[in-house]
C-alpha positions as CSV (number, residue, x, y, z in Angstrom):
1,X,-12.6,-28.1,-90.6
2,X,-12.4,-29.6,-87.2
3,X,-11.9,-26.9,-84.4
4,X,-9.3,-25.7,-82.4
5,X,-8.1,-29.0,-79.7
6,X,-8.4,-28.2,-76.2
7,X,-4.8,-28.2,-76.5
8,X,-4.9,-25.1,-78.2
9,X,-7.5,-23.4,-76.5
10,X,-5.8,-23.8,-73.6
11,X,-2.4,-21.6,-74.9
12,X,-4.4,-18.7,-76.6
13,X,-5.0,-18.2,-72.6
14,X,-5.0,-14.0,-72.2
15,X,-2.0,-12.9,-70.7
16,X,-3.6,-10.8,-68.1
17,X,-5.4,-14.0,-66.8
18,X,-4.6,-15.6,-63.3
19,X,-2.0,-17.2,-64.9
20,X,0.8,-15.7,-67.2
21,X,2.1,-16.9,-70.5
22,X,4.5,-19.2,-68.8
23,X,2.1,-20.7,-66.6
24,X,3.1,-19.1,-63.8
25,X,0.3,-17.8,-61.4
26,X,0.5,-13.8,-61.8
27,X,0.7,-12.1,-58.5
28,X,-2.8,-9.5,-57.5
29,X,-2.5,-6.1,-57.8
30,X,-3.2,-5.5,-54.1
31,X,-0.4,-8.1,-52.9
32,X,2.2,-5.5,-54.5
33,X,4.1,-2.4,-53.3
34,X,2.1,-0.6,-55.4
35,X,-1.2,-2.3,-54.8
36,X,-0.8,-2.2,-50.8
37,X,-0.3,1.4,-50.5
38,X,-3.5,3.8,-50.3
39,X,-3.8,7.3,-49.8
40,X,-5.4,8.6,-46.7
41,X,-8.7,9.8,-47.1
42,X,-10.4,12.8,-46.5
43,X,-11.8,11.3,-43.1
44,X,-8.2,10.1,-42.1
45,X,-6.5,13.0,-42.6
46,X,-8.7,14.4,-40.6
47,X,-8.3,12.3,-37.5
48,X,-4.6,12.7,-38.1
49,X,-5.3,16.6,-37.6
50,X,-7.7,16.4,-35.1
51,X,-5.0,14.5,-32.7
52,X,-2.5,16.6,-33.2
53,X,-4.4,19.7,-32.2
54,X,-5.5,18.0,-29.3
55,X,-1.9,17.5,-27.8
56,X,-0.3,21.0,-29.1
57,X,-3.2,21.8,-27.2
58,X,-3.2,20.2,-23.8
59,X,0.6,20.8,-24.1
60,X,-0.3,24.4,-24.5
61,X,-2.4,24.5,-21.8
62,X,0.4,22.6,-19.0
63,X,3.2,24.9,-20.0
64,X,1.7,27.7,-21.6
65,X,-1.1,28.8,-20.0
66,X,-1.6,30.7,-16.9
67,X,-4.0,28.4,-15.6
68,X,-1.9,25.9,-14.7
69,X,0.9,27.9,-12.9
70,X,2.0,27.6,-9.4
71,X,0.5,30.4,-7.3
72,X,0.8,29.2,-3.6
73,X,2.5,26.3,-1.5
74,X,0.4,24.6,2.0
75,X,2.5,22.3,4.6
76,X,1.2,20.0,6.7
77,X,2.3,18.3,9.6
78,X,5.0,20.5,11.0
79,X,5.2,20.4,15.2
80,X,8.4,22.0,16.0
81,X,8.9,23.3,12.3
82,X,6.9,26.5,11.3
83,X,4.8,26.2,8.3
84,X,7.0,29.4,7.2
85,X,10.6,27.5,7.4
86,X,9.1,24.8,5.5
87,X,8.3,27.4,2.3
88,X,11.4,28.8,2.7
89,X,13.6,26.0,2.4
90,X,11.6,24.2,0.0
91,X,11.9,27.1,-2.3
92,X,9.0,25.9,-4.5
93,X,9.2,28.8,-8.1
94,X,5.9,30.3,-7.9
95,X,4.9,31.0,-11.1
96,X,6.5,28.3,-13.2
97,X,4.1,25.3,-14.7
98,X,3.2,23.3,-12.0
99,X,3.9,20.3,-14.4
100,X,7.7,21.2,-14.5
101,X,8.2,21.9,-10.9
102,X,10.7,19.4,-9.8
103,X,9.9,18.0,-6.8
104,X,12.3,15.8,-6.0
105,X,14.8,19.0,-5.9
106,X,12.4,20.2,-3.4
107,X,13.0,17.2,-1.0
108,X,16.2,17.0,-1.3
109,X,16.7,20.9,0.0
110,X,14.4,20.4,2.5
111,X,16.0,17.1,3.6
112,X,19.3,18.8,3.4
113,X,18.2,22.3,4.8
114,X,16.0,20.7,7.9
115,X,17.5,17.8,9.3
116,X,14.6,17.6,11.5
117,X,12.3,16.4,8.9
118,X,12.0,12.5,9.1
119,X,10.1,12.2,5.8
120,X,8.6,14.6,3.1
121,X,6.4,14.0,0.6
122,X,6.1,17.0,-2.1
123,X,2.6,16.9,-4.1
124,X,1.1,18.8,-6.6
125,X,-2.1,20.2,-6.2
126,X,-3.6,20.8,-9.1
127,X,-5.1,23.5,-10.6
128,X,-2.2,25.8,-9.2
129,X,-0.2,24.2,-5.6
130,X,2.5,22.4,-4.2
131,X,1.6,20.5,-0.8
132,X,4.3,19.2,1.5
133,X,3.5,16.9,4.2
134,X,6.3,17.0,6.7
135,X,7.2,14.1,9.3
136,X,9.3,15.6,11.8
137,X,11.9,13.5,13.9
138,X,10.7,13.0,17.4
139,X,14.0,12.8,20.2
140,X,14.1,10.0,22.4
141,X,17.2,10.9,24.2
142,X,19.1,14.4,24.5
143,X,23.1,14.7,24.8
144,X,23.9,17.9,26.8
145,X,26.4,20.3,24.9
146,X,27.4,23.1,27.0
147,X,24.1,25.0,27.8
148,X,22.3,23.4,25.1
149,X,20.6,19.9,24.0
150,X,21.1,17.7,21.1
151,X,18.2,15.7,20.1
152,X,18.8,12.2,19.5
153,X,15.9,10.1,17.6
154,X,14.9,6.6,17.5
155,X,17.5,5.6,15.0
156,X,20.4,7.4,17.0
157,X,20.8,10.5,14.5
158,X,21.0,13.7,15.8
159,X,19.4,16.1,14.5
160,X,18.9,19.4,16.3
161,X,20.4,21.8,19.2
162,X,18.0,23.5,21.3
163,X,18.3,25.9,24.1
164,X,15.3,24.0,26.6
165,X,15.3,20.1,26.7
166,X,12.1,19.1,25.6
167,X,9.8,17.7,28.6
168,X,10.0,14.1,29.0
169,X,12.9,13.1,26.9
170,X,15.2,11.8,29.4
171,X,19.0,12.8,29.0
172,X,22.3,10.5,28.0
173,X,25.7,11.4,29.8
174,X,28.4,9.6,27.8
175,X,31.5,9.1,29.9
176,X,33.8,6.8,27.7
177,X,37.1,9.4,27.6
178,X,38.6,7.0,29.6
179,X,37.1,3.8,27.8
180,X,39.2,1.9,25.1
181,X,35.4,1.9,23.8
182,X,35.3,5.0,22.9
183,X,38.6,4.1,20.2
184,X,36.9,0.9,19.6
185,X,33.6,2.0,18.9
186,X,33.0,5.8,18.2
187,X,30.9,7.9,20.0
188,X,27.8,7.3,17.4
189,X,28.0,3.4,17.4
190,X,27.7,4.3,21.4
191,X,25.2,6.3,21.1
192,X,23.1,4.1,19.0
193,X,23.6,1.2,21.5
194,X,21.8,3.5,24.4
195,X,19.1,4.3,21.9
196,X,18.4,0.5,21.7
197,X,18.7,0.0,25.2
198,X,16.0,2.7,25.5
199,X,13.1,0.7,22.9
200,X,13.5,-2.2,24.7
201,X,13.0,-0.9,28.3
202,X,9.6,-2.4,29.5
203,X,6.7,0.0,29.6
204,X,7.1,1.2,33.2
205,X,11.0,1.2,33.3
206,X,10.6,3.6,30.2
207,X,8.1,6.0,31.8
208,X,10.2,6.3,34.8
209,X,13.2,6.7,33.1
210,X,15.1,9.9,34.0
211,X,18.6,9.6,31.9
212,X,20.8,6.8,31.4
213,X,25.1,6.5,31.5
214,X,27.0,4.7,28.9
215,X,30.7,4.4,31.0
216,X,31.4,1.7,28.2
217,X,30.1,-0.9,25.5
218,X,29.5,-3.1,28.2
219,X,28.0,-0.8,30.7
220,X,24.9,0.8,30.4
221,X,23.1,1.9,33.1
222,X,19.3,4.0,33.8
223,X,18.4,6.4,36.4
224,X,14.7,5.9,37.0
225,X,12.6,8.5,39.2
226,X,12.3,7.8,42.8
227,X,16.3,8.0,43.0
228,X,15.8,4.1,41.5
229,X,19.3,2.6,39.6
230,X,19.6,-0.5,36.8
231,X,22.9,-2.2,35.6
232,X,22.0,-2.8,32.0
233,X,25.1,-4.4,30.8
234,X,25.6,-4.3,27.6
235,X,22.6,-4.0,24.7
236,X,22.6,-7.7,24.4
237,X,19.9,-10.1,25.1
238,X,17.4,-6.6,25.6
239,X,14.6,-9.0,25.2
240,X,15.5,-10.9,28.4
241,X,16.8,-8.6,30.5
242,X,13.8,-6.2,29.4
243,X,11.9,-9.3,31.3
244,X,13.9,-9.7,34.3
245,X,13.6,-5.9,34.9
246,X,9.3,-6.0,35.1
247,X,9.7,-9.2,37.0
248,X,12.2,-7.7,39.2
249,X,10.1,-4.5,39.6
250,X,6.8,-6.0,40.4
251,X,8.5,-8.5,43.1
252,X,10.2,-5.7,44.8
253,X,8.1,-3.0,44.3
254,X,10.2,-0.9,47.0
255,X,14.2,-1.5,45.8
256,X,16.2,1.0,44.8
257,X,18.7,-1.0,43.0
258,X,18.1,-3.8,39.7
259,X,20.8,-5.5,38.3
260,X,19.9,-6.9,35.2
261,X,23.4,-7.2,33.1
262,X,23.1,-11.2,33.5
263,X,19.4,-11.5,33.1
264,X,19.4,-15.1,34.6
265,X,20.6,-13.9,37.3
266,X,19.2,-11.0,38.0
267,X,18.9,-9.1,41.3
268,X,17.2,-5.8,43.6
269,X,18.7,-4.6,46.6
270,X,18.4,-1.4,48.3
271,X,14.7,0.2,49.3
């Protein structure tokens, strides 16, 4: 008998084949749900473990331990400030994980607590501190109140009341009770017009200045030592009338009297 045709061999194919009894291509075991999943080994598990000790254990060790607790708080940078204020209105908790203290709470009480403080920066200093570095405001001008002083800084907030005016800081009389400036403007927007008078005052001017007068927005005037006067004007074109004042105080050397409120036109008189 002649054998089987090719044919024939071809359909007594195994089922089980790369291709089923349709024809269709079966699929691999490992391209299934079932063939894609695995059980972790021995080694995998433990990895797994190993990890998870590790951070129970450093989280042990940052909120658990007694190593890592805060024990003591060190300031820096405090002039007029004690070191001892600072503490106390920080009110860092000793003896709470230093990884928890909050230390943004910490400037904000101190901020709100010490309105002398400029700037604050609260750090942790590890294995068991807090450090704040303090900035304190520096006056540039002092309003008198009564028997007292308010300190006025560069950016015309005031920030502290003392009993002695602080050497060099010359004073600033407001009389505008009688000003429609005063309605117009406010005492601080007043205020903060002197203080910009006051950083743009040429070098010598600003050595020698004594106090300074603000009658109204538009008239500002300085008191220099040596009994000396300037008409300011308004805060206005400071650049140019900072100018015309040195010029005007290295030509007449001897004048007791500048005008600068028009700085083209600026004049000395007096001696």
């Amino acid at each position: 008998m002649a054998g089987p045709t090719t044919a024939e061999r071809g359909a007594r194919k195994p089922p089980d084949g790369p291709e089923g009894p349709d024809g269709k291509a079966r699929p691999r075991r490992e391209d299934t749900p079932a063939g894609r999943f695995r059980r972790p080994g021995p080694r995998s598990l433990l990895i797994a473990l190993g990890a998870l000790a590790l951070v129970a254990g450093v989280a042990w060790l940052l909120y658990g331990s007694a190593w890592l607790r805060t024990e003591h708080v060190t300031t820096r940078g405090t002039e007029v400030l004690t070191p001892g204020e600072v503490r106390a209105a920080a009110a860092v908790p000793i003896g709470s994980p230093l990884i928890s203290v909050d230390t943004d709470a910490i400037e904000v009480r101190l901020r709100q607590k010490l309105p002398r403080i400029d700037s604050i920066a609260v750090e942790r200093s590890w294995p068991d501190g807090i450090e704040l570095v303090v900035t304190e405001r520096k006056p540039v001008l002092l309003l008198e109140k009564g028997a007292k002083f308010v300190e006025v800084d560069a950016d015309g907030v005031r920030f502290a009341t003392v009993g002695k005016a602080p050497a060099g800081v010359p004073l600033l009389r407001l009389e505008v009770d009688e000003s429609p400036s005063l309605d117009r403007f406010g005492a601080d927007r007043l205020v903060a017009e002197a203080v910009r008078v006051r950083s743009e005052l040429p070098a010598k001017a600003a050595a020698d200045l004594q106090s300074m007068k603000v009658v109204s927005y538009d008239y500002i005037s300085l008191e220099l030592s040596g009994n000396r006067t300037v008409v300011w004007g308004s805060s206005g074109e400071g650049g140019a009338k900072a100018r015309a004042l040195e010029a005007l105080m290295k030509a007449a050397p001897e004048a007791g009297h500048f005008d600068v409120s028009a700085p083209s036109a600026p004049a000395a008189s007096g001696s």
